[in-house]
FILUM-706244 format. One line per 4 residues: number of its first residue (from 1); their letters; for each residue x negated, y, z negated of N, C-alpha, C, O, CB. Coordinates in Angstrom, 2 decimals, m for minus. Glycine has a CB too. Layout:
BEGIN
NUM = a = X/Y/Z/X/Y/Z/X/Y/Z/X/Y/Z/X/Y/Z | ...;
***
This chain:
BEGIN
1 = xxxx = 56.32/30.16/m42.77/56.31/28.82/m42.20/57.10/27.86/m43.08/57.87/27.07/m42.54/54.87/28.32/m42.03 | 56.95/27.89/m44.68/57.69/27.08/m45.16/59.20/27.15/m45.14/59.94/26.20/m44.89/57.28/27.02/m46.18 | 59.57/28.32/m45.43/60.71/28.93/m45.03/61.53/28.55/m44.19/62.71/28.31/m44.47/60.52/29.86/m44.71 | 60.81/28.39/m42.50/61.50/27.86/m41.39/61.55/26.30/m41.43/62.50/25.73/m40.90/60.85/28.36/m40.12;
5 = xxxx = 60.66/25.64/m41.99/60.87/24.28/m42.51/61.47/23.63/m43.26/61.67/22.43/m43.13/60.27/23.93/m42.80 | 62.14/24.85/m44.86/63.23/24.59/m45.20/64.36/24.64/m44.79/65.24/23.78/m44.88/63.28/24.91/m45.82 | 64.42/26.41/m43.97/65.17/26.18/m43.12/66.23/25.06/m42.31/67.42/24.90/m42.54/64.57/26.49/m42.74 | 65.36/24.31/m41.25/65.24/23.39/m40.63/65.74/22.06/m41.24/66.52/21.33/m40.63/64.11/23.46/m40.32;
9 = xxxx = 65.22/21.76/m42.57/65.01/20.62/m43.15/66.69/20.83/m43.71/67.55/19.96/m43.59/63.55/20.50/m44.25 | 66.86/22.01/m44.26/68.48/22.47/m44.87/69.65/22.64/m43.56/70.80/22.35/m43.89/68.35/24.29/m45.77 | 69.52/22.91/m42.68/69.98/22.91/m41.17/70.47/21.37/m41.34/71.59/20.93/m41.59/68.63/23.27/m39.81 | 68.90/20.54/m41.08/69.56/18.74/m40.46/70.47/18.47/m41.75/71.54/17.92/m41.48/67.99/17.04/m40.26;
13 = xxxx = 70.30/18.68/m42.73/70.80/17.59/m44.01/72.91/18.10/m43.78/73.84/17.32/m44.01/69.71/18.34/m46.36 | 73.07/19.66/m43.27/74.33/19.70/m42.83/74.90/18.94/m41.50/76.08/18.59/m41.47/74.51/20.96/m42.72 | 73.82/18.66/m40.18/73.89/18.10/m39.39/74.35/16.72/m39.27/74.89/16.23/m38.27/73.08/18.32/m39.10 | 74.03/16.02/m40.64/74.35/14.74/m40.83/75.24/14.64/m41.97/75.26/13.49/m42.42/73.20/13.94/m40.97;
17 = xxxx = 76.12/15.59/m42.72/76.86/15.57/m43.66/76.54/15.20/m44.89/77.32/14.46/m45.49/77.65/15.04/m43.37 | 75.34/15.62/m45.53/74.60/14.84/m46.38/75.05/16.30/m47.32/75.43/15.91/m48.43/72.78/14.24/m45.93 | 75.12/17.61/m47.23/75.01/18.40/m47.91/76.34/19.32/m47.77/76.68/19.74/m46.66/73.81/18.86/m47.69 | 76.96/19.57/m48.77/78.18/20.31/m48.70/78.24/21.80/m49.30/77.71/22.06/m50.38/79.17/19.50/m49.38;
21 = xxxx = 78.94/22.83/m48.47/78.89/24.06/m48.17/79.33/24.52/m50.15/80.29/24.33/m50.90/80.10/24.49/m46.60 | 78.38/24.98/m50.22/78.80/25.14/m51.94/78.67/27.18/m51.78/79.62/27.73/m52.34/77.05/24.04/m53.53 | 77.84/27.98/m51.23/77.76/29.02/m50.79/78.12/29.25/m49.59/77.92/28.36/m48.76/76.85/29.35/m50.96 | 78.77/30.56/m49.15/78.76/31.02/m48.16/77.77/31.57/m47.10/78.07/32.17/m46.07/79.32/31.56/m48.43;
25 = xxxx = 76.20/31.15/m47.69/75.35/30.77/m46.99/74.68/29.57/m46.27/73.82/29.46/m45.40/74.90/31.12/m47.42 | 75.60/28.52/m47.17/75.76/27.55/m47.04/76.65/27.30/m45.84/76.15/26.96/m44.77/76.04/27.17/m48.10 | 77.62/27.43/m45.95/78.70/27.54/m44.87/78.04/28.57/m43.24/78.49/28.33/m42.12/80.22/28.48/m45.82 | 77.32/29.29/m43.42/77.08/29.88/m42.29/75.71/29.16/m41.65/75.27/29.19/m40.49/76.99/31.43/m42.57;
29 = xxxx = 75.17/28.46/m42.90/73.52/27.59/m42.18/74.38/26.57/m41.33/73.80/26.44/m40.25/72.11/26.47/m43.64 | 75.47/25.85/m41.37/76.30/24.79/m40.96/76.51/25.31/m39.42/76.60/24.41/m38.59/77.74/24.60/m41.95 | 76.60/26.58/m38.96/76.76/26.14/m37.65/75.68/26.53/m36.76/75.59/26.14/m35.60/77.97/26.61/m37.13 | 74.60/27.53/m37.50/73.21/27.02/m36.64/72.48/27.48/m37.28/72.10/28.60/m36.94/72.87/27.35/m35.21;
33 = xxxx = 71.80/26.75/m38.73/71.07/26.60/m39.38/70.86/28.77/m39.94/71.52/29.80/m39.76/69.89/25.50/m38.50 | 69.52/28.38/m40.65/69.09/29.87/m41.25/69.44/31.00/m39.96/69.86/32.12/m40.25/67.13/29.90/m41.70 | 69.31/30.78/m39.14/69.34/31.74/m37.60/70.55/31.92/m37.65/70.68/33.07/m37.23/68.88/31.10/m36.02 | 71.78/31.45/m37.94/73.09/32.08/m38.28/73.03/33.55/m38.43/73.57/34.33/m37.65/73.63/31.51/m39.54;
37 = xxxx = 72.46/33.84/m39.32/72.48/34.99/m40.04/70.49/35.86/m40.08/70.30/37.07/m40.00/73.23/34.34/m41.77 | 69.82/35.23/m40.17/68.29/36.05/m40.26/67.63/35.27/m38.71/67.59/34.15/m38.19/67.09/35.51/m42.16 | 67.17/36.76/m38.41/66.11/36.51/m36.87/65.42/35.51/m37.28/65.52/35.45/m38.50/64.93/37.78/m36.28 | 64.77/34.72/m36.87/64.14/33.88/m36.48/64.14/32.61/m37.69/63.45/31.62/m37.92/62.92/34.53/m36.06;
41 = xxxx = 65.33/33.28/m38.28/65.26/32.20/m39.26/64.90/32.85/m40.87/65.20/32.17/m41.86/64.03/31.10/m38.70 | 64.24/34.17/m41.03/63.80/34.67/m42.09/64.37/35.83/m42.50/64.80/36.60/m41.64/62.64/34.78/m42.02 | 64.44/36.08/m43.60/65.37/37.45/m44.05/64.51/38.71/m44.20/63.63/38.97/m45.02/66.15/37.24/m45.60 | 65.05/39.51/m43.08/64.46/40.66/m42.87/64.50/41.40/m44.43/65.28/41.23/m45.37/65.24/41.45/m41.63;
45 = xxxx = 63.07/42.45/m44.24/62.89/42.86/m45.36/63.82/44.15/m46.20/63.72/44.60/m47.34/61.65/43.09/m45.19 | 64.67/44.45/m45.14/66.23/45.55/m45.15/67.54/45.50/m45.19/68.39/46.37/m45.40/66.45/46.17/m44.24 | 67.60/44.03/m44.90/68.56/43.42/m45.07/69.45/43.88/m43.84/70.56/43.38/m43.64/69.02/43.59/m46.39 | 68.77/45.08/m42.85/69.71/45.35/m41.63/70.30/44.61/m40.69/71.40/44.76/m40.17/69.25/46.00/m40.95;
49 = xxxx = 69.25/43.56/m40.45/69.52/42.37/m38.70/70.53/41.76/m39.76/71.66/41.75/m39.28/67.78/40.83/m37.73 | 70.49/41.34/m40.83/71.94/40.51/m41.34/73.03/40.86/m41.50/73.98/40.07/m41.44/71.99/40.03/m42.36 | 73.16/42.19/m41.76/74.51/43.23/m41.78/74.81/43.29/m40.61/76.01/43.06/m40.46/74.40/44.72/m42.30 | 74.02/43.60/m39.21/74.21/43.27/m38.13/75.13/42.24/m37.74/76.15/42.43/m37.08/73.25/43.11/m37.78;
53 = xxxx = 74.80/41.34/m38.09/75.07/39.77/m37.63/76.03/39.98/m38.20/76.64/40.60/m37.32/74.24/38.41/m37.99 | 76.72/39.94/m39.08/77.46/40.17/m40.35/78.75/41.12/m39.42/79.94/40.79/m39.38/76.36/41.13/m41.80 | 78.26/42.12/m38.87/79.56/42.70/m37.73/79.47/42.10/m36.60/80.51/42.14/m35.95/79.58/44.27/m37.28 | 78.47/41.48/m36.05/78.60/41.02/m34.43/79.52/39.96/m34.77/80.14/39.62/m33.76/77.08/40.43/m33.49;
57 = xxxx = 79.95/39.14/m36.05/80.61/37.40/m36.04/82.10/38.49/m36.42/82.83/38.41/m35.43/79.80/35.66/m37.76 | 82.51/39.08/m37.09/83.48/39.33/m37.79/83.71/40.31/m37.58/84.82/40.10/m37.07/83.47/39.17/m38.83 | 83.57/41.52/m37.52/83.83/42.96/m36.95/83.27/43.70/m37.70/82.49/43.28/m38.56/85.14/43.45/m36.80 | 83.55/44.93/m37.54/83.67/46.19/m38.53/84.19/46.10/m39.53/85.17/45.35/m39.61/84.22/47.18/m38.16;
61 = xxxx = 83.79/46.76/m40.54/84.97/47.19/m41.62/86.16/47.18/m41.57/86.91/46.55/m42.33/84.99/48.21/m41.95 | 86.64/48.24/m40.20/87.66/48.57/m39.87/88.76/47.76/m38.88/89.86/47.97/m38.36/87.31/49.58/m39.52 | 87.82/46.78/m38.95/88.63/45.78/m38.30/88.94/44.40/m39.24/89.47/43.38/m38.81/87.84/45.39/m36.94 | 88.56/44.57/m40.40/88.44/43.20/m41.09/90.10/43.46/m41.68/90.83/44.41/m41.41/86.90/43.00/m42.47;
65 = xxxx = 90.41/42.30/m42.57/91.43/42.13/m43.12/91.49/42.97/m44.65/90.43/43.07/m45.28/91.55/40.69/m43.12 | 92.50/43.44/m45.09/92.29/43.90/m46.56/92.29/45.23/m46.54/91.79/45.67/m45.51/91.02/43.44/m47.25 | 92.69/46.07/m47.32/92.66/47.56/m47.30/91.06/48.18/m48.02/90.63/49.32/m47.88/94.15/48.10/m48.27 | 90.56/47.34/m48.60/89.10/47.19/m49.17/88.29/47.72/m48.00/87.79/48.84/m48.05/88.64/45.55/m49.60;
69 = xxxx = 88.13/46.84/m46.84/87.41/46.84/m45.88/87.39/48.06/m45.53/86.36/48.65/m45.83/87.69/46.05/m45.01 | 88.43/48.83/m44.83/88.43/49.97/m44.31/88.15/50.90/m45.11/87.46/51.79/m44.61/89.41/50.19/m43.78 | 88.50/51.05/m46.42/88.34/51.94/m47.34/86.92/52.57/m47.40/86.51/53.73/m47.46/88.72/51.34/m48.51 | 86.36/51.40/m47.37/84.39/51.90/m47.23/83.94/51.74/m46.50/82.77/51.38/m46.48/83.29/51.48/m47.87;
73 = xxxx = 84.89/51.99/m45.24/83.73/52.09/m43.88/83.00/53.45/m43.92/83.48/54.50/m44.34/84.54/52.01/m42.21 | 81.73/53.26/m43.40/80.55/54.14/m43.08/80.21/54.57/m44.84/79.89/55.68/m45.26/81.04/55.68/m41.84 | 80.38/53.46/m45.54/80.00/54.04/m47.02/79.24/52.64/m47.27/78.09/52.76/m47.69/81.47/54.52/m48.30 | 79.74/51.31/m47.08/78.64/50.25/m47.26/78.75/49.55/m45.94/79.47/49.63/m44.94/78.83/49.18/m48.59;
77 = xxxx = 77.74/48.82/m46.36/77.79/47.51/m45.81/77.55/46.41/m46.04/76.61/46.33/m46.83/77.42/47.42/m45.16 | 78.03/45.28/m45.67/78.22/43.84/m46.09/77.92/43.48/m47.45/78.65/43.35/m48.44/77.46/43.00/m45.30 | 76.83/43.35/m47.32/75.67/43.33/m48.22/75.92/43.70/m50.12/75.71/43.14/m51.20/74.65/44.54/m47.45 | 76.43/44.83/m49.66/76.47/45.29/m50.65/77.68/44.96/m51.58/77.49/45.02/m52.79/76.28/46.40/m50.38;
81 = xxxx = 78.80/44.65/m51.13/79.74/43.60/m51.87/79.44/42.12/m52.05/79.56/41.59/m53.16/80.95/43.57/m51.20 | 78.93/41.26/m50.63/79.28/40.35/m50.57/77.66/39.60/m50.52/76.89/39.94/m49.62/80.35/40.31/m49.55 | 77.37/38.86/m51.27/75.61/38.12/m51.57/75.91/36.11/m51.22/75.98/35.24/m52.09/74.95/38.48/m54.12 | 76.00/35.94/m50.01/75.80/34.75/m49.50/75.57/33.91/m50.44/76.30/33.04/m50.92/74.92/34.70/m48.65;
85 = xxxx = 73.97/34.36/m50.80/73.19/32.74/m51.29/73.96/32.72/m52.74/74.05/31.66/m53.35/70.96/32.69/m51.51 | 74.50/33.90/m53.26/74.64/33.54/m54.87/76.29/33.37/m54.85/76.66/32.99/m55.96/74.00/34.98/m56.12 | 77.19/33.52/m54.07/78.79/33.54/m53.96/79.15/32.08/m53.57/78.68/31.45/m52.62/79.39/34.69/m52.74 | 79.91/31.73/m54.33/80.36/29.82/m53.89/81.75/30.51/m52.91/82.53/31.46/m53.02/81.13/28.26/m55.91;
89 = xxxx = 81.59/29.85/m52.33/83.11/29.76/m51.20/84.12/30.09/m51.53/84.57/29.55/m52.54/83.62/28.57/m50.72 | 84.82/30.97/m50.95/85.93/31.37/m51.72/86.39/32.38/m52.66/87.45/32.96/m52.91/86.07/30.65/m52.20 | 84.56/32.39/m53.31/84.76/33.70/m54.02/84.35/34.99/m53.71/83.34/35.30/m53.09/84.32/33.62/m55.07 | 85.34/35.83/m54.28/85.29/37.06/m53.73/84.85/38.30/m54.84/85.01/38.04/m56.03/86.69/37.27/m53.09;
93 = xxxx = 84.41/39.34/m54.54/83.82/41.17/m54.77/84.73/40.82/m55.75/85.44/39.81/m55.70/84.08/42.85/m53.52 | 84.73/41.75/m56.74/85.22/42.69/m57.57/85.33/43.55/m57.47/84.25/44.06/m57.16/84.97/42.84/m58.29 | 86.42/44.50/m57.56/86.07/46.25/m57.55/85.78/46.61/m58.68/85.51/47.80/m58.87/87.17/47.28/m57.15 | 85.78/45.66/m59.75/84.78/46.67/m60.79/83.53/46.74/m61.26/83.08/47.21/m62.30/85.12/46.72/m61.83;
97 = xxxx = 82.93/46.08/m60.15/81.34/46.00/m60.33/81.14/47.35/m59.41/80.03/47.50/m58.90/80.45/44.36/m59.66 | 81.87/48.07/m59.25/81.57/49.47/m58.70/82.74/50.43/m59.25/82.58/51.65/m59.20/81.52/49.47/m56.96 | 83.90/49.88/m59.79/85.26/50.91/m60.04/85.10/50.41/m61.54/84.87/49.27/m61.96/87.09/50.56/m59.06 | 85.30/51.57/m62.20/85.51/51.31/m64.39/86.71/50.60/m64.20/86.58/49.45/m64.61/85.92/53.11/m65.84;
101 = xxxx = 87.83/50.84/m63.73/89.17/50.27/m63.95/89.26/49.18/m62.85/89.94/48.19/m63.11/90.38/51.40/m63.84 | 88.60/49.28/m61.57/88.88/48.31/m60.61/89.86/49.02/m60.01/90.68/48.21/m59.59/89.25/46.92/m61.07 | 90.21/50.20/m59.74/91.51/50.99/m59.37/91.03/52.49/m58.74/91.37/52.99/m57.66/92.54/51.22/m60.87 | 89.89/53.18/m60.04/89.44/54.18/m59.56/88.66/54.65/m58.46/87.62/54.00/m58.36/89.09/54.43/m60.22;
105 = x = 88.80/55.56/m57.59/87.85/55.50/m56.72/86.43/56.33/m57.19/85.45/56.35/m56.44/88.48/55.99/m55.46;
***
């Protein structure tokens, strides 16, 4: 319950320009609040319905931009490179938070 009230309460404050997109969770509450991205507003405990969402707005792997994307299709998902609430705009994965050189596969 509090959740959907922060939710909500974090929803209006973009509604009225009071709050600026500093995460890319940020940026996705902006066009319809927490429900952007989690059912009913709350983050499933698997993180699946958001990886979901995550291909229903943008595609597949294999359809995204970057040779990255395709490279690990059916090996990750979203999630696992890319963390909304903690990533400011703009910024992007590393490959060496999974590659020693950033090169190796």
């Amino acid at each position: 319950m509090l959740k959907k009230l922060l939710c909500a309460l974090f929803g209006l404050s973009f509604a009225f320009g009071v709050v600026a997109a500093d995460t890319l969770a940020d940026m996705h509450a902006e066009m319809n609040g927490c429900e952007s991205c989690h059912e009913d507003g709350s983050p499933s405990s698997d993180g699946a319905f958001e990886n979901e969402q995550c291909v229903a707005c943008h595609g597949g792997l294999t359809e995204l931009e970057g040779e990255q994307h395709a490279a690990h299709a059916d090996m990750l998902v979203c999630s696992d490179c890319h963390a909304p609430h903690d990533m400011e705009v703009g910024q992007k994965p590393t490959c060496d938070s999974c590659h020693d050189d950033g090169r190796t596969p």
